[in-house]
BAKOL-716320 format. One line per 8 residues: their letters; for each residue x, y, z of N, C-alpha, C. Coordinates in pm, whole numbers, plus 50000, padded with zeros to 5 digits. Layout:
REM residues N
A) X,Y,Z,X,Y,Z,X,Y,Z; ...
REM end
This chain:
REM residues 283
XXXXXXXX) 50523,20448,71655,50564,20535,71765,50609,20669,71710; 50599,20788,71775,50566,20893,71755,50721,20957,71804; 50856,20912,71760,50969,20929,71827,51049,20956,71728; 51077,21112,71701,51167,21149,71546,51303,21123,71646; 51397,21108,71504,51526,21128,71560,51610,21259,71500; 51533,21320,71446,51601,21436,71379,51493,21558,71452; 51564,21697,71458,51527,21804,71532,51541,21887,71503; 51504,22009,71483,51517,22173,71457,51391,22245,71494
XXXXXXXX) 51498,22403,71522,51415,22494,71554,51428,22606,71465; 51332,22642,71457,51344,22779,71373,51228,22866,71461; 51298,23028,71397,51286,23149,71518,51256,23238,71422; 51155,23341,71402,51103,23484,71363,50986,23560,71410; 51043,23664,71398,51001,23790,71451,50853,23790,71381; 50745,23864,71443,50629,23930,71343,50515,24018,71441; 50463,24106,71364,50378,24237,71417,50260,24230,71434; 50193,24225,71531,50000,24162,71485,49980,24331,71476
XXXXXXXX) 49869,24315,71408,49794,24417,71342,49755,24554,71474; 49787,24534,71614,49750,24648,71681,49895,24655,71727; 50026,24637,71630,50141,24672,71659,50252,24598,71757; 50153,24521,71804,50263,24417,71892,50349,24336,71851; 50461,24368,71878,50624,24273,71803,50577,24098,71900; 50657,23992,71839,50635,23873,71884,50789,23766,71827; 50891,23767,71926,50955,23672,71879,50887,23500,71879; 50867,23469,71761,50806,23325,71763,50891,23218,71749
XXXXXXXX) 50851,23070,71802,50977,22937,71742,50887,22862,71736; 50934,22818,71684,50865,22645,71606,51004,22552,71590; 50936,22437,71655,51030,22327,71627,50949,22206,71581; 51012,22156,71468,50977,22043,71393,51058,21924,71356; 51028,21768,71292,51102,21685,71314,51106,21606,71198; 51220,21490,71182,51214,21420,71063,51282,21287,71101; 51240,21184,71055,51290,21046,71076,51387,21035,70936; 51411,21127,70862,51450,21091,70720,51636,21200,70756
XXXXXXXX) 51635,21330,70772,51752,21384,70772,51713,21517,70891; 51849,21565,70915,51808,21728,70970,51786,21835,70852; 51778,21788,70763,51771,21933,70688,51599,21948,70668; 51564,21797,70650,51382,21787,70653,51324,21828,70784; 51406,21826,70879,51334,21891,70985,51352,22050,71001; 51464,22121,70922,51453,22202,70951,51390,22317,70853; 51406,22259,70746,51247,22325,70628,51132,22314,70678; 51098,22182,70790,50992,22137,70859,50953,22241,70927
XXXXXXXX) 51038,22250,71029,51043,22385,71118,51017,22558,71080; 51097,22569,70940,51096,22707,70881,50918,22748,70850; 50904,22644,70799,50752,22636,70779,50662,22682,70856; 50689,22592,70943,50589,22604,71074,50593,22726,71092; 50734,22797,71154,50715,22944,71198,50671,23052,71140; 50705,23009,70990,50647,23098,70924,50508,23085,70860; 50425,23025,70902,50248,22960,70895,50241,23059,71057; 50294,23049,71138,50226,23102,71269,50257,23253,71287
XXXXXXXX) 50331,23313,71188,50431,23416,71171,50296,23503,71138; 50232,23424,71006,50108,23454,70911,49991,23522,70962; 49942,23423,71108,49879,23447,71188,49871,23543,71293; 49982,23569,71312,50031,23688,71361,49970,23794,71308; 50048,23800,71217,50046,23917,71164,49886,23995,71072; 49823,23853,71080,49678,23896,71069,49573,23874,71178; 49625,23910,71322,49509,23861,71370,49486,23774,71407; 49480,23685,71415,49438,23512,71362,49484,23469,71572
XXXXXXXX) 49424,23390,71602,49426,23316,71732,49536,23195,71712; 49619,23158,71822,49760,23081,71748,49673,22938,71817; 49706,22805,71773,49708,22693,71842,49774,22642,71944; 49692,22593,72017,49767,22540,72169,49775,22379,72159; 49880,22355,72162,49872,22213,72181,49845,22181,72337; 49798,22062,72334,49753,22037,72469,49908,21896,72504; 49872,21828,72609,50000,21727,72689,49988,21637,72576; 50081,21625,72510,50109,21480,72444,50049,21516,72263
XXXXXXXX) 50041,21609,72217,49941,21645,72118,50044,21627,72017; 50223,21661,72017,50308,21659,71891,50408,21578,72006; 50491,21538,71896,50606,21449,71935,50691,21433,72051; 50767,21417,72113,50797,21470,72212,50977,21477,72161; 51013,21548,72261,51155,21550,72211,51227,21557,72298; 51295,21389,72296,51332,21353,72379,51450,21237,72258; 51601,21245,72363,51691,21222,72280,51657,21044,72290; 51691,20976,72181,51663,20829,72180,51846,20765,72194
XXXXXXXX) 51786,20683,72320,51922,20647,72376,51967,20496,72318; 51847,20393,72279,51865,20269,72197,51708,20231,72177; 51757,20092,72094,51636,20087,72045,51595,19946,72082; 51485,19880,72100,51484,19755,72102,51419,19682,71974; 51499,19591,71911,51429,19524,71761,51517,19405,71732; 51446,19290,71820,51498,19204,71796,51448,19166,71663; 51586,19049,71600,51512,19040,71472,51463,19134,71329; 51493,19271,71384,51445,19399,71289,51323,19426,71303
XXXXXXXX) 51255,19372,71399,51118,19439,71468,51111,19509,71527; 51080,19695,71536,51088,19744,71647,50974,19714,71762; 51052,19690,71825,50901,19658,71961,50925,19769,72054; 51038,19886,72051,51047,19968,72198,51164,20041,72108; 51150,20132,72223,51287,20256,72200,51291,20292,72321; 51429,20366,72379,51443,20406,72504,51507,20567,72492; 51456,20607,72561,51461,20746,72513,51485,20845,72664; 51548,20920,72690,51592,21018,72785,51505,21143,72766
XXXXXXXX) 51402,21160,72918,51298,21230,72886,51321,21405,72938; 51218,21532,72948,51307,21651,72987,51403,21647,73099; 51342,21583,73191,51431,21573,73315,51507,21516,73359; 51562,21416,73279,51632,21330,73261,51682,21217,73240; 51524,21158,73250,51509,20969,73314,51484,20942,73199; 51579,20767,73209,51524,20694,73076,51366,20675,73086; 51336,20610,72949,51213,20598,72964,51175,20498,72844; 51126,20391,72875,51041,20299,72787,50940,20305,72671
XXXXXXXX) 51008,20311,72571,50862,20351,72468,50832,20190,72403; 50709,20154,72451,50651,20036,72379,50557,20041,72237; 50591,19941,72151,50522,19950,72050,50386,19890,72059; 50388,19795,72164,50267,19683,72155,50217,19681,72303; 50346,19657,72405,50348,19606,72494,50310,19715,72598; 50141,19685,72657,50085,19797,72764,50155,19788,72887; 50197,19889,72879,50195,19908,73008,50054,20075,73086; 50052,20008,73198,49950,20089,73251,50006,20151,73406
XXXXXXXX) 49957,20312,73406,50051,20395,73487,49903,20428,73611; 49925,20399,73761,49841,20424,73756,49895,20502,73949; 49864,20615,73952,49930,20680,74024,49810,20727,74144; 49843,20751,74300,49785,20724,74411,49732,20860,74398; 49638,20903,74439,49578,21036,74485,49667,21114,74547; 49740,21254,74498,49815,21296,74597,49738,21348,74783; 49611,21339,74756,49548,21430,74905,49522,21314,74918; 49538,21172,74931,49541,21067,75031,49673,21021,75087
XXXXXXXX) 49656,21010,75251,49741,20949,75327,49744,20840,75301; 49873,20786,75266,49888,20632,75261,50001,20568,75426; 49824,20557,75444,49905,20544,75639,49793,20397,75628; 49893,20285,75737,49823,20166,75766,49769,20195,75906; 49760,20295,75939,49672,20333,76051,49540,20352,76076; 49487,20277,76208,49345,20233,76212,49314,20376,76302; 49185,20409,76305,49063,20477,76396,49055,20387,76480; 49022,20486,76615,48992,20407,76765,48937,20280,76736
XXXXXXXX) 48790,20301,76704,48704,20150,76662,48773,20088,76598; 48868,20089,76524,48894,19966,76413,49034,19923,76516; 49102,20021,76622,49218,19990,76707,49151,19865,76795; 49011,19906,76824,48929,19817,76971,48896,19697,76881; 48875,19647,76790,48830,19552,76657,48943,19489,76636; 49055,19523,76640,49180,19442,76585,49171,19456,76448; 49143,19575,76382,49114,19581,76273,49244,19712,76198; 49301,19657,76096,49379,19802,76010,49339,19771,75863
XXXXXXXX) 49369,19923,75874,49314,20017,75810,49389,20026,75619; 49354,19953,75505,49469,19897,75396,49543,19985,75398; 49610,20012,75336,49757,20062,75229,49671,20138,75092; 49705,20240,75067,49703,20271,74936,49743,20148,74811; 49842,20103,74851,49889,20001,74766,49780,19863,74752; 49768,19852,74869,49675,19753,74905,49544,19775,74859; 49444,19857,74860,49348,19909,74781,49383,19918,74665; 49429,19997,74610,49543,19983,74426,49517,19852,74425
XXXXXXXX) 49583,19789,74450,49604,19656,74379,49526,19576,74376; 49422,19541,74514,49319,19505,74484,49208,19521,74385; 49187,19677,74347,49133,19695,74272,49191,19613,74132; 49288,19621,74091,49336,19556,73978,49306,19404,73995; 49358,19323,74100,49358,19209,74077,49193,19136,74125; 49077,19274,74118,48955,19234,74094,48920,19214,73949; 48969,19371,73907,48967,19342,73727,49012,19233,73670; 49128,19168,73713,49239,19032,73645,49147,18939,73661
XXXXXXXX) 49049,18956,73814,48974,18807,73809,48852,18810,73687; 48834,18915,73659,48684,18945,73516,48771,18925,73422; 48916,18903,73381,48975,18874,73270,49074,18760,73291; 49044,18673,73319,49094,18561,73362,49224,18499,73257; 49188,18599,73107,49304,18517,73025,49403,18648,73011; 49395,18693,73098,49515,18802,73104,49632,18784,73178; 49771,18820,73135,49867,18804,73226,49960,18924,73263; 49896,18972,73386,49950,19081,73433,50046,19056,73544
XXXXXXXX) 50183,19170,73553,50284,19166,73614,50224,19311,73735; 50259,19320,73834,50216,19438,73876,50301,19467,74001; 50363,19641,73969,50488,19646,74031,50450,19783,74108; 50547,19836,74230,50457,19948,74318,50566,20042,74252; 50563,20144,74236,50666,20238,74229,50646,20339,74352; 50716,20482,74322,50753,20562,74487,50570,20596,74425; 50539,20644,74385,50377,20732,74369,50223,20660,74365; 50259,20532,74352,50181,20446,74261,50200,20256,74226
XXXXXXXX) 50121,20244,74107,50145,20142,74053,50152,20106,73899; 50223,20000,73867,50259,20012,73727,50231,19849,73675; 50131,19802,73618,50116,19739,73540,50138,19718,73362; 50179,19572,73339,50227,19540,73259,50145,19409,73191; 50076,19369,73053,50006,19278,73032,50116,19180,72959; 50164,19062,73007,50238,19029,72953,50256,18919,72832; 50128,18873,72805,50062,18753,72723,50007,18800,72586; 49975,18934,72577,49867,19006,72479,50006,19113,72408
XXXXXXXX) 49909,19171,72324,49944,19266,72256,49853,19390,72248; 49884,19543,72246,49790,19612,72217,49831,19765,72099; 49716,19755,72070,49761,19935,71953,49727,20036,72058; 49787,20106,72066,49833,20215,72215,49744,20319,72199; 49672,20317,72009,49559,20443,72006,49463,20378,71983; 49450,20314,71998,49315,20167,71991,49210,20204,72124; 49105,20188,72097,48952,20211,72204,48982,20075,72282; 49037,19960,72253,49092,19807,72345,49150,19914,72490
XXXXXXXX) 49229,19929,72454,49378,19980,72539,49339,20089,72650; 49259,20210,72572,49194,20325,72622,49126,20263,72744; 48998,20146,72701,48897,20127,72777,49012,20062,72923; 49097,19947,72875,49105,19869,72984,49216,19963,73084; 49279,20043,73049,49355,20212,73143,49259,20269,73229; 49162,20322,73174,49039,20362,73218,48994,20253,73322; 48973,20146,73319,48939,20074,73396,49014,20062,73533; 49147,20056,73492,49221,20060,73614,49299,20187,73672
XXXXXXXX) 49214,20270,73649,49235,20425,73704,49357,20472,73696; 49416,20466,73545,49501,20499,73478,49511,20642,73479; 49620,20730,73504,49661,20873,73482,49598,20893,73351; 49445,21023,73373,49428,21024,73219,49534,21114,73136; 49551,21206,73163,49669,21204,73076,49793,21070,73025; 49844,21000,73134,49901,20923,73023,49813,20845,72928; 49695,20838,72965,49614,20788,72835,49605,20853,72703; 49618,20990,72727,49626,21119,72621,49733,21074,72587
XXXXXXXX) 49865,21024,72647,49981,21045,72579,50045,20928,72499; 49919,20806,72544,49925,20696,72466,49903,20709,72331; 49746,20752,72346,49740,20771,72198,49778,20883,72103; 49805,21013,72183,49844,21109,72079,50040,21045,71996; 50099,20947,72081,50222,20911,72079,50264,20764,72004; 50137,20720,72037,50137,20586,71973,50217,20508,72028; 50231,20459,72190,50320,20410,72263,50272,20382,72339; 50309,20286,72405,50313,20266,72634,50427,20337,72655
XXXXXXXX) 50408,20402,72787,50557,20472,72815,50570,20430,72992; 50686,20354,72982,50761,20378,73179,50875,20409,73162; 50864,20508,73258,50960,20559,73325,51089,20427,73389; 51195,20409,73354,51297,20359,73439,51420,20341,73528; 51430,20495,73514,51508,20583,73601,51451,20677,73710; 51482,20680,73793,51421,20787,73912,51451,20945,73859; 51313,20970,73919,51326,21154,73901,51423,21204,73975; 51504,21318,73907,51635,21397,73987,51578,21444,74122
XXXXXXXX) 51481,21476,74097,51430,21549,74259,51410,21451,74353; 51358,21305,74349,51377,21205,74429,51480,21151,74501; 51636,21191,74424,51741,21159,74465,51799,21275,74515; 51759,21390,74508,51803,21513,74587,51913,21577,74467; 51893,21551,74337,51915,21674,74244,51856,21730,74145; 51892,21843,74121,51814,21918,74070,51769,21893,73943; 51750,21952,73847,51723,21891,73711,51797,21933,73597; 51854,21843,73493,51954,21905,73380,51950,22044,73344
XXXXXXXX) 52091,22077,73342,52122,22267,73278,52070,22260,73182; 52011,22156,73060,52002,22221,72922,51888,22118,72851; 51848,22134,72782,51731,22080,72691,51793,22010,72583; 51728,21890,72506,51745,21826,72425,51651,21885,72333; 51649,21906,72208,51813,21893,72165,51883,21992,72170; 52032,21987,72178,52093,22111,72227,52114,22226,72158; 52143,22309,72181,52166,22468,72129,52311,22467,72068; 52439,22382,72167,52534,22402,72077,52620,22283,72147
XXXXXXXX) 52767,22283,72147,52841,22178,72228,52856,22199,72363; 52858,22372,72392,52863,22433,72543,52775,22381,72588; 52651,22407,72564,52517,22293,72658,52508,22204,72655; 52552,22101,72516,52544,21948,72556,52657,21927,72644; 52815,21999,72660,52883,21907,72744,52787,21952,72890; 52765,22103,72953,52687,22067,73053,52592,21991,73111; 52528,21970,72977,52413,21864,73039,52509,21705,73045; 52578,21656,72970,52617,21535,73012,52742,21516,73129
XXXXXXXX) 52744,21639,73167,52778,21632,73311,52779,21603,73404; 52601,21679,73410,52502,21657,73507,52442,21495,73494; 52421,21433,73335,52424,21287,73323,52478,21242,73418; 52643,21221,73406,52735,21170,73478,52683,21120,73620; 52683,21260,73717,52610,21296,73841,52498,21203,73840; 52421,21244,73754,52293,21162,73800,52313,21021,73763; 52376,20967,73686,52413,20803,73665,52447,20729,73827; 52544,20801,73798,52628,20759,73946,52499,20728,74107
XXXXXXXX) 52427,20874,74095,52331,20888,74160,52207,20790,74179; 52176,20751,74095,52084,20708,74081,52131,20491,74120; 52248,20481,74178,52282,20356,74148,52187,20297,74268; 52173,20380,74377,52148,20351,74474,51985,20338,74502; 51932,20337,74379,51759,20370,74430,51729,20274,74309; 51612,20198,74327,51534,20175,74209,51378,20214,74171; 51364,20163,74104,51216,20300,74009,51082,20189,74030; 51100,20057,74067,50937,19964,74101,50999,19862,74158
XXXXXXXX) 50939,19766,74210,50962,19656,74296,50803,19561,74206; 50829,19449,74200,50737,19377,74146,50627,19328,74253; 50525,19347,74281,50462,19290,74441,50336,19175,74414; 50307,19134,74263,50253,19024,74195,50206,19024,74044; 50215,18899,74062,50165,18811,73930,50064,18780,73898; 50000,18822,73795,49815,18808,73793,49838,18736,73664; 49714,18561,73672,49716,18487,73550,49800,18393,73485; 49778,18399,73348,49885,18311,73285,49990,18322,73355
XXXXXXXX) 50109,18207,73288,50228,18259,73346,50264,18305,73164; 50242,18276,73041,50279,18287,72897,50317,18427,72923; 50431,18427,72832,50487,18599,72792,50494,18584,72621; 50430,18672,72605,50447,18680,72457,50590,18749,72422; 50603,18682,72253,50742,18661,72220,50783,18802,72230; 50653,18864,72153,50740,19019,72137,50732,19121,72242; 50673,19038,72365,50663,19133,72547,50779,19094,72558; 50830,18998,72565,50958,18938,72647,51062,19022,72665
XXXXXXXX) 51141,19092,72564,51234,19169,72552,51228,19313,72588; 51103,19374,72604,51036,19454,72686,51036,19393,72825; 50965,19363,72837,50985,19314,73004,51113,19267,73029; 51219,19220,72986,51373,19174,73037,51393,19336,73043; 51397,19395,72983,51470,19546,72939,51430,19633,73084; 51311,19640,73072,51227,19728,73186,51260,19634,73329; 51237,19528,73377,51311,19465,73498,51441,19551,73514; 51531,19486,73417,51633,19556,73449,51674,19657,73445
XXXXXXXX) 51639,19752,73352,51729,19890,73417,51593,19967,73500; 51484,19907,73550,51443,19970,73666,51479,19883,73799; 51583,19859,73805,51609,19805,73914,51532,19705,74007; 51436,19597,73972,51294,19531,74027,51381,19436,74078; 51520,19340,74051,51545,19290,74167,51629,19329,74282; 51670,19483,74268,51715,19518,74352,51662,19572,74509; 51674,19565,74660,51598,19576,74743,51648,19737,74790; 51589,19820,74698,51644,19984,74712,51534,20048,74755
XXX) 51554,20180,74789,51454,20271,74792,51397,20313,74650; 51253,20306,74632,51234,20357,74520,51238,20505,74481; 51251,20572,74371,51250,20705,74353,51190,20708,74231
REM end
């Protein structure tokens, strides 16, 4: 998994060749100390500084292309295995990082109505009209029937649906994993962000804007103690906030019932702090 715990930024100035000034930053990372991240960092800026100053076209990373940086709130390793980390993402929500254990994100068309409402003919028929959800899921639990030794959990969230394989194991940048996302009309980007990250990722906190606030004063990692106490302020707020909503509801069980040893603690983790037996509004 693709989750430093060390952070820095580094910042300089430089002139491209038809005179244009450019304050630049680069931020870079280290699982070993902060001082390796921040030689890490000096580097960087000053490689893009280079480019600058000759001309040179800078690189764009695309969604999910370098690390993400996002503060790591615990870890899961039973035994001294890491199987997960939980990590607090820009906006604020925890969030699930799996080592093995897929999960698959798979989110509703925003320009479709998800209305159970029939057309005249289908009103005169006694006939309605599915659910977004209902289509979703069907579609999946057509796939489950072509994979019969699979054991999928499958839960609705506020946008979508979120499947979980709970019997198997998978490598998150593996062509296995890619194909069977793809199959179930997986957000391609989070497929990008599988493998550029080397993870499954859910979300298990509701977005601030779902609960009617706004989004943290300050960025991880922080600038100084003035912005971290603001932002864990706004934590506070949103803890409290958030007691009242949960993030999926479970709506079936596809297959085996087997949970593999090293899903298990992933799936206990993710049930619970996304709230799945609670009967809330989702957000």
């Amino acid at each position: 998994m693709k989750i430093p715990t060390y952070w820095a930024k580094s910042v300089q100035s430089a002139q491209s060749p038809d005179g244009r000034r450019y304050r630049l930053m680069a931020w870079d990372w280290s699982d070993t100390n902060a001082d390796e991240a921040r030689q890490k960092a000096d580097a960087r800026v000053k490689a893009i500084a280079q480019k600058v100053m000759v001309g040179l076209e800078l690189d764009r990373y695309g969604y999910g292309a370098r690390a993400l940086r996002e503060e790591i709130i615990g870890a899961v390793n039973p035994a001294g295995k890491d199987l997960g980390v939980v990590t607090r993402n820009r906006y604020g929500a925890l969030v699930l990082n799996a080592s093995n254990a897929m999960f698959i994100d798979i989110d509703f068309p925003e320009n479709e109505r998800d209305s159970s409402g029939a057309g005249p003919l289908q009103r005169m028929l006694g006939a309605k009209k599915p659910s977004l959800e209902e289509r979703y899921a069907r579609t999946v639990a057509e796939w489950a029937s072509r994979h019969p030794d699979v054991a999928l959990r499958v839960y609705r969230t506020f946008a979508g649906l979120r499947c979980l394989i709970t019997n198997q194991l998978f490598d998150p940048s593996g062509r296995e994993a890619a194909d069977i996302l793809r199959a179930l009309n997986s957000d391609p980007l989070y497929i990008r962000l599988c493998q550029a990250q080397e993870c499954f990722r859910a979300r298990v906190t509701p977005k601030p804007w779902r609960v009617d606030m706004s989004g943290p004063p300050a960025q991880y990692p922080f600038e100084n103690a003035a912005s971290e106490s603001r932002y864990r302020q706004w934590q506070q707020r949103y803890e409290q906030t958030i007691t009242k909503f949960a993030t999926c509801r479970l709506i079936q069980q596809i297959g085996p019932q087997q949970v593999h040893p090293e899903v298990e603690p992933i799936l206990t983790l993710h049930d619970q702090t996304s709230g799945v037996a609670a009967n809330q509004a989702l957000a």
